[in-house]
Each structure stands twice: as structure tokens, then as C-alpha cells.
C-alpha positions as CSV (number, residue, x, y, z in Angstrom):
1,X,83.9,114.8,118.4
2,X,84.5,110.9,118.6
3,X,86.2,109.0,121.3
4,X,88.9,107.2,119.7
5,X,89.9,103.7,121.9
6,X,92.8,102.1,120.4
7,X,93.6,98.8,120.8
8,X,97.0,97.2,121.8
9,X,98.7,95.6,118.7
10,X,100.2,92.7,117.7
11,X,101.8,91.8,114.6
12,X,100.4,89.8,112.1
13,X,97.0,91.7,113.0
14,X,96.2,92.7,109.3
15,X,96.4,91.0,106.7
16,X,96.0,91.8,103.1
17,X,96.6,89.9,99.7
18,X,96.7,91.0,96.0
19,X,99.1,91.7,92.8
20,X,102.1,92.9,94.0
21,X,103.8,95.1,91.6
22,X,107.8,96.8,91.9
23,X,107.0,100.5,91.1
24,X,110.0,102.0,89.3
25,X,110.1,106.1,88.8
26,X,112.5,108.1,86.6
27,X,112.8,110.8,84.8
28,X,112.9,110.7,80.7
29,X,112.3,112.4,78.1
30,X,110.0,113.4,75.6
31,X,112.1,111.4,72.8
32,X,111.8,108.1,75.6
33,X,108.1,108.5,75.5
34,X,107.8,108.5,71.6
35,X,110.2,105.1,71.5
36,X,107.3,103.6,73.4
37,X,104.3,105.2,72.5
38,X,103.6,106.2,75.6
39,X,101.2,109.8,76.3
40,X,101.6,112.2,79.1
41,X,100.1,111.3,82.0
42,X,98.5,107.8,81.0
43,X,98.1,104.7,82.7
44,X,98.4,101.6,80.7
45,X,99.1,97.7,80.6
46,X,102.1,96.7,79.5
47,X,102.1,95.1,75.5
48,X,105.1,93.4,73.8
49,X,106.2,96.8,72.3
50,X,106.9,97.8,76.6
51,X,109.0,94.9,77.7
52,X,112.2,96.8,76.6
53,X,110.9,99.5,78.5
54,X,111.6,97.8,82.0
55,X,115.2,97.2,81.0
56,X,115.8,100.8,79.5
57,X,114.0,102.9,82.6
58,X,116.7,101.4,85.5
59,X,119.7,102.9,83.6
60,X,118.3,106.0,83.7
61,X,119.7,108.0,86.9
62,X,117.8,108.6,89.9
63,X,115.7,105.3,89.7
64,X,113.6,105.1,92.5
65,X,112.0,101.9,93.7
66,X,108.7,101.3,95.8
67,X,106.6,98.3,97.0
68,X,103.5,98.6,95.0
69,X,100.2,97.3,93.6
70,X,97.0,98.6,95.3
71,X,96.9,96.3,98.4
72,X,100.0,96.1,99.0
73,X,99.9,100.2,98.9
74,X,96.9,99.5,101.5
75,X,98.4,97.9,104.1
76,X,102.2,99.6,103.9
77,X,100.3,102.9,104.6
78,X,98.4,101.0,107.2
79,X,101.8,100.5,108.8
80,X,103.3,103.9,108.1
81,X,100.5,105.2,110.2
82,X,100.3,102.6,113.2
83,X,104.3,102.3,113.2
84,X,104.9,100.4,115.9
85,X,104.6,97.4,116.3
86,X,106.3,96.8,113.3
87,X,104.7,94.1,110.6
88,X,101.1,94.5,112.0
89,X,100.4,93.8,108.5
90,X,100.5,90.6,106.5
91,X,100.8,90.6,102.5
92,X,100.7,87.4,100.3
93,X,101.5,88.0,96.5
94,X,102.9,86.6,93.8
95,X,106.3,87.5,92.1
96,X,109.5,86.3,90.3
97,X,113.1,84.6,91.0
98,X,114.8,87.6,89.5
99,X,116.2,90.8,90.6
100,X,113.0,93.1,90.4
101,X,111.6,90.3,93.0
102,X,115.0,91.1,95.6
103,X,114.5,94.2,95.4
104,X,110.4,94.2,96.2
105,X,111.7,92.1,98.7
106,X,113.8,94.6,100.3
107,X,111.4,97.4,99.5
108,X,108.5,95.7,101.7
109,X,111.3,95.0,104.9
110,X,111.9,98.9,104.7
111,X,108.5,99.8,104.8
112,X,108.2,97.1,108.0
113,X,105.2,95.0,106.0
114,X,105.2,91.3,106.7
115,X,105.9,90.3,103.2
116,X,105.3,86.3,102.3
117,X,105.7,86.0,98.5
118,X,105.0,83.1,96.1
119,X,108.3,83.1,93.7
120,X,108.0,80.9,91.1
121,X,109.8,81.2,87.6
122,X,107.1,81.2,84.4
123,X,106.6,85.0,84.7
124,X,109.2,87.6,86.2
125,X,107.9,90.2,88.8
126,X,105.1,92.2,87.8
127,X,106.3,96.1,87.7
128,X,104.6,99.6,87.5
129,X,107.2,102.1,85.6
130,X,106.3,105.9,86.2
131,X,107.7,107.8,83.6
132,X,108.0,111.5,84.7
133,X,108.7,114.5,82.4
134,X,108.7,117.5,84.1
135,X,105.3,117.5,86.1
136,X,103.8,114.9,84.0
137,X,104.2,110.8,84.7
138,X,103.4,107.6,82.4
139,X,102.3,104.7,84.5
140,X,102.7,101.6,82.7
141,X,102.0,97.9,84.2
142,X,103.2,94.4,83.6
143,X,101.2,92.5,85.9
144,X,103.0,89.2,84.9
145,X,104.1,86.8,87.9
146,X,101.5,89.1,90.3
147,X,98.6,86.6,87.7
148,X,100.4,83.5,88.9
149,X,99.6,83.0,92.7
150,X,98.9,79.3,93.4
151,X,96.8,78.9,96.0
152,X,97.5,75.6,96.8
153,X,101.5,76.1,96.6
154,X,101.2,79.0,99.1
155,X,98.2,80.0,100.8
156,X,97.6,76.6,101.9
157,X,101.1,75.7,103.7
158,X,100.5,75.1,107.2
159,X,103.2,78.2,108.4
160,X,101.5,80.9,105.5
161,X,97.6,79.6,107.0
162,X,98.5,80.2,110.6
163,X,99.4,84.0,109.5
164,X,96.2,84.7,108.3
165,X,94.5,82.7,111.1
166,X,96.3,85.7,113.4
167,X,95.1,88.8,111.4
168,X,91.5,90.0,112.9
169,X,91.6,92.4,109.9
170,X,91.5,91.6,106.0
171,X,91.8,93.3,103.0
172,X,91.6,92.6,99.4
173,X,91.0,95.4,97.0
174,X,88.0,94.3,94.3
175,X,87.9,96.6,91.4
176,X,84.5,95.6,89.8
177,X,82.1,98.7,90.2
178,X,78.9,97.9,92.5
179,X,76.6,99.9,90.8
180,X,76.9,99.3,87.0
181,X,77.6,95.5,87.9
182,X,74.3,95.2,90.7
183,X,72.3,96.9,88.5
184,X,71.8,100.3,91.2
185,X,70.3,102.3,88.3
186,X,71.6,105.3,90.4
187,X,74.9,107.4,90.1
188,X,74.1,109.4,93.9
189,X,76.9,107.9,96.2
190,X,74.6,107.8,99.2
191,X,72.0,106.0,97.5
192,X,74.6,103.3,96.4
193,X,75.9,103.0,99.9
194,X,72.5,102.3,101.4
195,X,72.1,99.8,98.4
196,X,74.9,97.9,98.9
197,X,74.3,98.1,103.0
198,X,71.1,96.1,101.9
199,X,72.8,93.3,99.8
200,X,72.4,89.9,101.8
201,X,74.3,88.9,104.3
202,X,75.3,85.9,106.1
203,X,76.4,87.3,109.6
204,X,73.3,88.7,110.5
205,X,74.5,89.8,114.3
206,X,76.9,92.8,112.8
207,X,76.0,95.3,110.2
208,X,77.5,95.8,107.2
209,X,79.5,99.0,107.3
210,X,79.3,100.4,103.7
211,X,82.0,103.3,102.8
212,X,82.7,104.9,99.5
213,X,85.5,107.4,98.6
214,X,84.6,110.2,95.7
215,X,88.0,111.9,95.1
216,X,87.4,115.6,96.9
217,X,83.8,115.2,97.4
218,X,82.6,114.1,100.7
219,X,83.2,110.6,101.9
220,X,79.9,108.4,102.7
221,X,79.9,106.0,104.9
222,X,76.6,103.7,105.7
223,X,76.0,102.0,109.3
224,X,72.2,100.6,109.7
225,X,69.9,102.6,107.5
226,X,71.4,106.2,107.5
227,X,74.3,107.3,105.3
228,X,76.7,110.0,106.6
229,X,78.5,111.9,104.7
230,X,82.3,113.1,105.9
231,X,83.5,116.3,104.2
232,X,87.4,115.4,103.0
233,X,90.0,117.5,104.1
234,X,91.0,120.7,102.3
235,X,93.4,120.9,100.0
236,X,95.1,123.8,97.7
237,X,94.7,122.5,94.7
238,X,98.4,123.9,93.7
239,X,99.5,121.4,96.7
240,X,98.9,117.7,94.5
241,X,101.2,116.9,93.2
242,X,100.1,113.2,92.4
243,X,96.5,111.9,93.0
244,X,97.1,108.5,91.7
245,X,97.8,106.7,95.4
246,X,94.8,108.3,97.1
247,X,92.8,105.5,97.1
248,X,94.8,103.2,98.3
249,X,96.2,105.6,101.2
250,X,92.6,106.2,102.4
251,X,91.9,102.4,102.3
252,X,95.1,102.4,104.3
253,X,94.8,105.5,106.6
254,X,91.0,103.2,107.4
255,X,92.5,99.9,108.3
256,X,95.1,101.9,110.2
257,X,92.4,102.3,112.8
258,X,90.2,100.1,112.1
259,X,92.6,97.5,113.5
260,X,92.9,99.3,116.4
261,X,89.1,99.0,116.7
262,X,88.6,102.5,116.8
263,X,84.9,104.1,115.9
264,X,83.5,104.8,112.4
265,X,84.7,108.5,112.0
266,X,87.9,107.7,113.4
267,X,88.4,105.4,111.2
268,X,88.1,107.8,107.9
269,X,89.3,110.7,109.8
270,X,92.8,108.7,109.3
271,X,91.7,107.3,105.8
272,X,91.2,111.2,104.8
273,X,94.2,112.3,107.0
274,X,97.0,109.0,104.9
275,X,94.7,110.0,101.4
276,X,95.7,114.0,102.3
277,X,99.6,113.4,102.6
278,X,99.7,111.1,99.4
279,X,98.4,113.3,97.0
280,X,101.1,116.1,97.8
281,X,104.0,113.8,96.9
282,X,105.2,111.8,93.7
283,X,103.6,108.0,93.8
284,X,102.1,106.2,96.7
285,X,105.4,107.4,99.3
286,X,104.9,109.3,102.5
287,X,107.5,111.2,105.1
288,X,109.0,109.3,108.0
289,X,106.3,109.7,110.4
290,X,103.1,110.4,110.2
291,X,101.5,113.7,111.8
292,X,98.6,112.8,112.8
293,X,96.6,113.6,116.2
């Protein structure tokens, strides 16, 4: 049993930066999903043929909208969990002068995330449309404007520098796969960990903490030599409903604690708690409050 200390926050604390994406859910039908070539529960980019798509899913009724894109997932479940303060976390993105960018906008002030966006007007606001019929959903992307952060035009202003000068936490998701891309020549998650914990390293005086996430296998998690592996919570499998935000609420549920400079366990004890609330609702949402002792 760990000893968690938690750490008195301020805002501004985390920060995290990626493609923010407007994640749009309604329910159509099978007919809707033909016009667009679209299967049951795929997950595509967008191509010409979709565009029409964006404009055709808000008329539908019962559009729901979210604040998405992994990071930006990340560190609005990091807040969920820590609640108050609000906007602990930070997010710098890119997205477009148009209405899908107001109402991202509006989306990241509801869930109490610092939002600072680049706008600019080449591509519009990069969206995510779930297409749900019955227990099924489509996911297709359009990146656009969330490719078009300038780094110069934005991160480099002197008021948008002396946010992430406050954070003492930062996230940005990479998606490239350590093993295949290092050349591991091993598929056990432990031995990857312990790989990766032995990559070179600049700051000598702390360790590299190394932790990996395998869906409803165990959790490993490298500090020094050993790797420990944390069973995940369990689950009845006729409670997911949705397993596509787990990810990102563990990475979440992690910095959630992690910012509060809590111990190793605790910190995926709340990654495993966030990941465990996720995956029994539709998308990346969560209730109110969390539950969570």
C-alpha cells in the first residue's frame, strides 16, 4: 500500500500540446454510412469523398460535441480528476477561424482546460466525426488546421512562453512505436520497458521512469533496473462500452498525479482508475466528478 503525498496546485502546472481535433457524435444510419463508404466500427482519415460528411453529420439530431485529439484528451482528464484548481492544465494547438473552432473553444472552457489556440485561416478546424449505429461507431478524422501550428507565430510569443515556463509537467503524445522503430527484436512488454529505460540520457541525476499500457493486460512500469508489472482493474466485459479513449484517459488519470508529485503506483493506480471510467461510456467523456479514493 503506497503513501500518496499530494502537492498543492497551481494553475498552469501541466502543460500539454498536440492536434487538437472537435469530436462530433451522432447517430445515422446504415444508408449514411454507404453515402460515405464508411464500415462499422472503423477509424479512418478523412479523403475528399468525407468533406461533405462534416456538413451532413451536425444536422443530424442529437449532435454532441467534445474537445478532442489525444493530448488534448490527456490533459482534460488530467483535470477532470484533479478538479480544482481549475486550468492546472495548459494546451497549445492549432485550429480554424470558423465555427467548429468556437465551439472547441467553448468545449475546452467547459472542461476547465487552459486552452491557447493558434487560429489561422488556410485549413478549417481539424474534426473527429463518430458515426454511431446502434452499438457500432465510425471514427473518421480531418486533421487539417491541427497540421498548421507555427511555431514561431505562437509558441514563441512572449505571454504563450511564460505558460509553459509555469508548467513543471509536459505532455506530448508521440505515436511512433519504440520497439519496431529501435530495433528491440522483442514483443515481451517488460523487456521493452527495461530497453527503453536504457536508451541514453542527458540528465543523468534522475532515472528514466519507463511505463507502457497493454489494453487489459497488466501495466509495466520500469524505475532503475526492475520492471513491475500493475494488474489493471477488472472489468465485465459486458460493461465497455467504448475502448477507443483508454489510452489517453490512463495518460491522463497518470499526469493527474503525477503533477501532484505523487509516487509511481499512485500515479497508474489513477491512470487505471480515469482508463476504467472511459471505456464504459461513449468517446473520451466522463461523469461530473470523479470517484476516486
Amino acid at each position: 500500500m503506497s503513501t500518496a503525498r499530494t502537492t498543492a496546485l497551481s494553475e498552469n502546472t501541466l502543460f500539454g500540446m498536440g492536434n487538437p481535433l472537435l469530436d462530433i457524435s451522432a447517430v445515422v444510419d446504415k444508408d449514411f454510412l454507404d453515402k460515405f463508404g464508411l464500415k462499422l466500427n472503423d477509424q479512418i482519415l478523412a479523403e475528399d469523398k468525407h468533406k461533405a460528411l462534416f456538413e451532413e453529420i451536425v444536422k443530424r439530431s442529437k449532435v454532441e460535441y467534445h474537445a478532442g485529439g489525444s493530448t488534448q484528451n490527456s490533459v482534460k482528464i488530467a483535470q477532470w480528476m484533479i478538479q480544482k484548481p481549475q486550468k492546472v492544465a495548459t494546451f497549445f494547438g492549432c485550429i480554424g477561424t470558423d465555427q467548429f473552432g468556437e465551439i472547441l473553444k467553448e468545449k475546452a472552457a467547459e472542461a476547465h482546460v487552459d486552452a491557447h489556440y493558434y487560429e489561422q485561416n488556410v485549413e478549417p478546424t481539424g474534426t473527429c466525426a463518430a458515426c454511431i449505429t446502434g452499438d457500432n461507431r465510425s471514427l473518421v478524422a480531418n486533421l487539417a488546421a491541427a497540421n498548421c501550428y507555427k511555431k514561431e507565430k505562437h509558441l514563441d510569443l512572449d505571454s504563450n512562453w511564460e505558460l509553459v515556463k509555469k508548467a513543471k509537467v509536459y505532455y506530448i503524445a508521440e505515436a511512433a512505436t519504440f520497439a519496431k522503430e529501435l530495433g528491440f527484436e522483442t514483443d515481451d512488454i517488460a523487456e521493452i520497458a527495461k530497453k527503453t529505460q536504457n536508451l541514453p540520457k542527458e540528465n543523468t541525476k534522475r532515472q528514466r521512469v519507463v511505463v507502457f499500457t497493454q489494453g487489459r493486460e497488466d501495466t509495466a512500469a520500469t524505475v532503475g533496473e526492475e520492471a513491475t508489472m500493475f494488474p489493471v482493474l477488472d472489468i465485465d466485459q459486458n460493461d465497455i462500452v467504448d475502448t477507443n479513449g483508454a489510452g489517453d484517459a490512463f495518460v491522463g488519470g497518470f499526469l493527474s498525479a503525477l503533477v501532484q508529485e505523487q509516487a509511481l503506483e499512485e500515479c497508474i493506480r489513477a491512470g487505471h482508475y480515469s482508463a476504467n471510467v472511459i471505456i464504459r461510456r461513449v468517446g473520451c467523456t466522463f461523469p461530473e466528478k470523479p470517484d476516486f479514493h
